[in-house]
C-alpha positions in Angstrom: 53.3 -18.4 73.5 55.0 -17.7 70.4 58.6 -17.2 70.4 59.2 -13.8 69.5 56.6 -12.7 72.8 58.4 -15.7 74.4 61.5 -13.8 73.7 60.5 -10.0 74.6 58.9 -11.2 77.5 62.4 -12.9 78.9 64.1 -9.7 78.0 61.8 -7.7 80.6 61.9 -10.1 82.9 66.0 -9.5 82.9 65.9 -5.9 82.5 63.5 -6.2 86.0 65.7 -8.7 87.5 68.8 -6.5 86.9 66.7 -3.6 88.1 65.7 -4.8 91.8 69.5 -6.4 92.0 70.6 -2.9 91.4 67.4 -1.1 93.9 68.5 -4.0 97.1 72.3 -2.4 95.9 71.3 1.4 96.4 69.6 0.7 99.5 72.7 -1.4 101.0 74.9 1.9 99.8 72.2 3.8 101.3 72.4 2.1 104.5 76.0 0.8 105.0 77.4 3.3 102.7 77.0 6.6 102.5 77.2 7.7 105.9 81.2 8.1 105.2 81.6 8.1 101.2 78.5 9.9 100.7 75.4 9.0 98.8 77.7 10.7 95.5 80.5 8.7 96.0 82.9 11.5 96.4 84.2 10.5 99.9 84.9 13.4 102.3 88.6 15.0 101.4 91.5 13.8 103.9 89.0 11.7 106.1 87.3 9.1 103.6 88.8 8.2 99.8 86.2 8.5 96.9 84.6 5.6 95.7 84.3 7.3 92.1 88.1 7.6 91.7 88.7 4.0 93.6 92.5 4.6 93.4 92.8 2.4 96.4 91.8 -0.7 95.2 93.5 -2.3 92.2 91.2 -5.5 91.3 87.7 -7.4 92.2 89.2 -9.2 94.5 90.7 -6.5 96.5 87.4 -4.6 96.6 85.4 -7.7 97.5 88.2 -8.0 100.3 87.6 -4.5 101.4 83.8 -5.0 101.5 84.3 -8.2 103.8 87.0 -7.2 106.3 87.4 -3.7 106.3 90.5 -1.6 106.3 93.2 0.5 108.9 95.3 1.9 106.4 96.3 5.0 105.7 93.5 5.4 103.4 91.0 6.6 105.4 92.2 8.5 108.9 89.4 6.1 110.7 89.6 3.1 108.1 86.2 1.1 106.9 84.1 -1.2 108.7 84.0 -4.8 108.0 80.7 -5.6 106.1 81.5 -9.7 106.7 77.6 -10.0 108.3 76.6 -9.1 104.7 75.3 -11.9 102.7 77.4 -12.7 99.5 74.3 -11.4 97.6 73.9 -8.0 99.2 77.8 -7.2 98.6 77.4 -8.3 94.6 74.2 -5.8 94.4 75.9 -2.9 96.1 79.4 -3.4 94.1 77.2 -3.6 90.8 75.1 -0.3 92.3 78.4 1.0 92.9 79.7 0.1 89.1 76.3 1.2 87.2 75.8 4.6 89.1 79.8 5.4 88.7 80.5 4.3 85.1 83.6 1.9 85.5 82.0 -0.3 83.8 83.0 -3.5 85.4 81.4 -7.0 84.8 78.2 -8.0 87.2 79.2 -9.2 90.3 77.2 -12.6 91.8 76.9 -14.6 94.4 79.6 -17.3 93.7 82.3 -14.8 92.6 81.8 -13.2 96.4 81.5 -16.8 98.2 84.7 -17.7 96.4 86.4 -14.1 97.2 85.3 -14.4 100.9 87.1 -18.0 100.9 90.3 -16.4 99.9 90.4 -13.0 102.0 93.6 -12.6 103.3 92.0 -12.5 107.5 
């Protein structure tokens, strides 16, 4: 193959990789998600904070935290779930649906970052 075709063809096989990491990610939000913050992101006012402001959370870690062990603060009048049964995988593709869909324009999450989050959870 020659390498310019080598190269497009590597691009579009990343551009479809990134794609179904970000499709498994809407369909966790979908699913684990949007029940309470709704499938915009905006939350319901006084009962569940947005997820498109994310005031609450002030770093990767915390919101990997969040994902794995859930909250009772004063937040959220019922708190959040923990998500700790999710594999390390689906909690990177939903935080990076999460960041493409809502513009913060955070780095990827991966695999290893969340294994070595879940290590350090405070719980």
């Amino acid at each position: 193959m020659h390498k310019l075709s080598k190269f497009y063809f590597c691009c579009f096989l990343g551009i479809v990789i990134s794609c179904n990491r970000l499709s498994d990610g809407e369909k966790t939000y979908i699913n684990a998600c949007a029940n309470c913050h709704m499938e915009n992101g905006q939350g319901v006012a006084n009962l569940v904070p947005a997820i498109v402001s994310a005031k609450f959370v002030n770093g990767r870690n915390q919101l990997i935290c969040l994902m794995i062990e859930g909250s009772k603060d004063s937040t959220s009048q019922f708190g959040m779930p923990s998500y700790q049964k999710l594999s390390n995988a689906q909690i990177a593709n939903v935080l990076n649906y999460i960041n493409s869909k809502k513009k913060f324009n955070g780095a990827f999450f991966n695999e290893n970052e969340i294994e070595g989050v879940r290590q350090s959870c405070p719980n």
